[in-house]
C-alpha positions as CSV (number, residue, x, y, z in Angstrom):
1,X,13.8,68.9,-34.5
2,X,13.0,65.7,-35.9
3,X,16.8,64.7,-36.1
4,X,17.0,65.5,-32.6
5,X,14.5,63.9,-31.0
6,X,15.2,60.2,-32.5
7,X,19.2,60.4,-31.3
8,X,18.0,61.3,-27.9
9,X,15.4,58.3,-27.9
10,X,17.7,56.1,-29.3
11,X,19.7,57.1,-26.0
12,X,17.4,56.5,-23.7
13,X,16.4,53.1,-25.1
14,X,20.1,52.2,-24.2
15,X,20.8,53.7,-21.2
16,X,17.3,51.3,-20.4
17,X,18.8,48.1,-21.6
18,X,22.4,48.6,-19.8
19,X,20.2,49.3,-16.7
20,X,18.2,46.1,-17.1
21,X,21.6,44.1,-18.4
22,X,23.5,45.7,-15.0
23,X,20.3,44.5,-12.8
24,X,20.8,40.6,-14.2
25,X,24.3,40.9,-13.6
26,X,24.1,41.9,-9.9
27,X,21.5,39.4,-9.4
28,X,23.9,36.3,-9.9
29,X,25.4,36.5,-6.4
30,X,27.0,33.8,-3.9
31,X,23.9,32.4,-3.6
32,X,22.9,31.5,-6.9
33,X,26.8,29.8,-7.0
34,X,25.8,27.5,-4.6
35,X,25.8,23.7,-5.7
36,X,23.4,20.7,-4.6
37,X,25.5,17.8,-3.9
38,X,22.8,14.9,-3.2
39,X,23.9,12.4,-0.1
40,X,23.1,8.8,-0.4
41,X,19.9,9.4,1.3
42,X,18.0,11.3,-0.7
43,X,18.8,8.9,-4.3
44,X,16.5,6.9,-5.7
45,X,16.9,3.0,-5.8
46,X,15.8,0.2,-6.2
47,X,14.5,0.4,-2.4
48,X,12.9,4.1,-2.7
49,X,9.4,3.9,-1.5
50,X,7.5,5.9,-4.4
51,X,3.9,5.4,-2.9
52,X,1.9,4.0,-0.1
53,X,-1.5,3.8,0.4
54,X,-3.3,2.0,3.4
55,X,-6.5,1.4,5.0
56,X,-8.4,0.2,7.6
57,X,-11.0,-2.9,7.4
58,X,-12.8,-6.0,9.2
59,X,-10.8,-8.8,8.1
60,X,-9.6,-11.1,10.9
61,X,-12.2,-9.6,13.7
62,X,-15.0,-8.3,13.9
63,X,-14.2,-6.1,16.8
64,X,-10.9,-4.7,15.8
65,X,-10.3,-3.6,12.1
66,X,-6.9,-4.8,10.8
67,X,-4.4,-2.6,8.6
68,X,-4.2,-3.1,4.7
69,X,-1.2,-1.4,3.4
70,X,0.2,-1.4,-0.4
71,X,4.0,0.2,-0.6
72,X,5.6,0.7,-4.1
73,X,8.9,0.5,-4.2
74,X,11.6,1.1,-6.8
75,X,13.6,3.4,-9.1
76,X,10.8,3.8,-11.5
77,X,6.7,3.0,-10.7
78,X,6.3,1.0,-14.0
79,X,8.8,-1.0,-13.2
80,X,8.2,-1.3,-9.4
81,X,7.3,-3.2,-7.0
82,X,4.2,-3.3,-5.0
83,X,4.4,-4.9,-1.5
84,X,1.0,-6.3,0.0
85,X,0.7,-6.4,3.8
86,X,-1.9,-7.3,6.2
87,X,-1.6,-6.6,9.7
88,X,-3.8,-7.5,12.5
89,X,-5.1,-4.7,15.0
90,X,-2.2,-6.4,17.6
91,X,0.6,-5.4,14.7
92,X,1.1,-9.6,13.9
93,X,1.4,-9.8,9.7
94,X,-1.3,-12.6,8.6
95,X,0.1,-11.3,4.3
96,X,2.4,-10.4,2.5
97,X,2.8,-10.5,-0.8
98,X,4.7,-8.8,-3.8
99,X,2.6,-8.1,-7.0
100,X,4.6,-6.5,-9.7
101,X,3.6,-2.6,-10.4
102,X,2.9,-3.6,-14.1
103,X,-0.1,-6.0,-12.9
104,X,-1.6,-3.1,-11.4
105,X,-2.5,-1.7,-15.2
106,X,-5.9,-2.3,-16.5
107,X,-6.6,-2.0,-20.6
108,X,-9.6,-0.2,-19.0
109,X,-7.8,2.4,-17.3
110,X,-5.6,3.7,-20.3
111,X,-7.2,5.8,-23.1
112,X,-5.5,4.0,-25.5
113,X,-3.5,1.1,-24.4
114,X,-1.2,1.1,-27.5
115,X,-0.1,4.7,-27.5
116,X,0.1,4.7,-24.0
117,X,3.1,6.3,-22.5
118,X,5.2,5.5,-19.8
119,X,3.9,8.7,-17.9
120,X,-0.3,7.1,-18.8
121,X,1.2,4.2,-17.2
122,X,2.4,5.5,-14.7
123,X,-0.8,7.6,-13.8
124,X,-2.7,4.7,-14.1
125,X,-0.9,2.5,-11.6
126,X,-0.9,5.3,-8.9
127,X,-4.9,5.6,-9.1
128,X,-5.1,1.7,-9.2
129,X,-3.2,2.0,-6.0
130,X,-5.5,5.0,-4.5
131,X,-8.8,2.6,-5.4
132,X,-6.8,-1.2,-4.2
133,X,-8.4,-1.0,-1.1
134,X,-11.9,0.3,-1.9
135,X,-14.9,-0.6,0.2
136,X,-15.9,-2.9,-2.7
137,X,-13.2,-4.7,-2.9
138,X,-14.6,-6.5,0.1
139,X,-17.0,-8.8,0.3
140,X,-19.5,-10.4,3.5
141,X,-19.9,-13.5,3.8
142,X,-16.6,-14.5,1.9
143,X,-17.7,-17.3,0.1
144,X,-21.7,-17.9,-0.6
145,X,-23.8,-20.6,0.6
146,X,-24.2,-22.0,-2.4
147,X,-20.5,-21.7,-4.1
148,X,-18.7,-24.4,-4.8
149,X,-14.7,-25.2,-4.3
150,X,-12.7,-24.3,-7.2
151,X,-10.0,-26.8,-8.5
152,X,-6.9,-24.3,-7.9
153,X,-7.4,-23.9,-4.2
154,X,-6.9,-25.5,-1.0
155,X,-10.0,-27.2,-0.3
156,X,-9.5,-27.3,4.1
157,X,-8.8,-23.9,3.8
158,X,-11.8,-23.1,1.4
159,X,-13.7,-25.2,3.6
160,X,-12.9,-23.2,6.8
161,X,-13.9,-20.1,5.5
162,X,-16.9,-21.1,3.6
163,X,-18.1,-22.4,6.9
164,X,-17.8,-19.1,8.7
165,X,-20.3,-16.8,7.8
166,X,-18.5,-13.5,9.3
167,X,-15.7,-14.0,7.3
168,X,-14.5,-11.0,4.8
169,X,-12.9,-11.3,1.4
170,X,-10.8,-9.4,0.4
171,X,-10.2,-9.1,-3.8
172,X,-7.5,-8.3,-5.4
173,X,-5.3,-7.9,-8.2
174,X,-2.2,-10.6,-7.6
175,X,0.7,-10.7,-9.4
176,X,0.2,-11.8,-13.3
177,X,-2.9,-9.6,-13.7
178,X,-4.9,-12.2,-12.1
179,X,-7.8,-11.3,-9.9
180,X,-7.5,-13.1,-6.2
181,X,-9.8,-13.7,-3.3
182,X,-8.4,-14.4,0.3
183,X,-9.8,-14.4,3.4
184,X,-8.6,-14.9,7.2
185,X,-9.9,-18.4,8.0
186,X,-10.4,-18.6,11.8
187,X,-10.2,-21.8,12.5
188,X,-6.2,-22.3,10.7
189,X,-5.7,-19.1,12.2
190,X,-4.1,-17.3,8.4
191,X,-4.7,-15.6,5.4
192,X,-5.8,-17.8,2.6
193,X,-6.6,-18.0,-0.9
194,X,-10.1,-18.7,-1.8
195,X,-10.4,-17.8,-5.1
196,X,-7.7,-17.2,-7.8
């Protein structure tokens, strides 16, 4: 009985596998055939916007906030580009600016910045872009009372803006890692460095 039973098993076992081999087989159909051919559109280059953030803020008025907007673009985000623009509440552009993706990365912001990898680095600049235009990253008045004119700025435009106490600052990090300080000076009617 024995020598029966373990034939008849043996069997059944295969019978199961040619079922499930059969099942795979018919699966692969027409539409499994089918082929992606990518159009020029949807590549990646050197142009491909990989991110954007914006936001919304009191810069150049105090009655209409003006856009902020921060657009990576490239083939790869550590080696993008990061454009800068300011536009008024009317659409005019008072900045722009392009600040290399790299500048973005803080020591700070990486667990260990010699074993970081290209994908840390990556995460890193997309969360430095989701917190560029945090609320306090601005500042009221732009300039205090008491500050004095640094040497690497324009002095009539550090002048205007120190002399308007409604003015905003705006900081930020500019390209080579530094941190930067404009402002919308009123009375030259543009954007300018005030602190850099």
């Amino acid at each position: 009985m024995k020598k029966l039973i373990l034939p008849m098993a043996f069997a059944l076992l295969l019978q199961m596998t040619s079922c499930i081999t059969t099942e795979r087989e018919v699966g692969t159909g027409k539409a499994s055939q089918k082929t992606y051919n990518p159009t020029a559109g949807n590549r990646i280059t050197s142009r491909s916007v990989l991110s954007k953030v914006n936001a919304q803020h009191y810069f150049t008025s105090t009655k209409a906030k003006d856009q902020f907007v921060l657009v990576l673009q490239g083939s790869k985000i550590v080696s993008a580009q990061a454009s800068l623009v300011i536009l008024t509440s009317t659409g005019d552009t008072i900045r722009k600016e392009v600040i290399p993706a790299t500048a973005l990365l803080k020591a700070s912001d990486l667990d260990d910045p010699q074993a970081a990898t290209v994908r840390d680095k990556e995460i890193a600049i997309l969360k430095a872009m989701n917190n560029f235009f945090h609320e306090d990253h601005f500042t009221q008045p732009a300039i205090p009372r008491a500050a004095v004119p640094p040497t690497n700025v324009d002095t009539k435009a550090w002048s205007a803006v120190h002399a308007d106490t409604k003015a905003v600052g705006f900081d930020y990090i500019a390209a080579g890692g530094k941190e930067r300080r404009i402002a919308y000076a009123k009375t030259l009617q543009k954007a300018v460095i005030i602190a850099d």
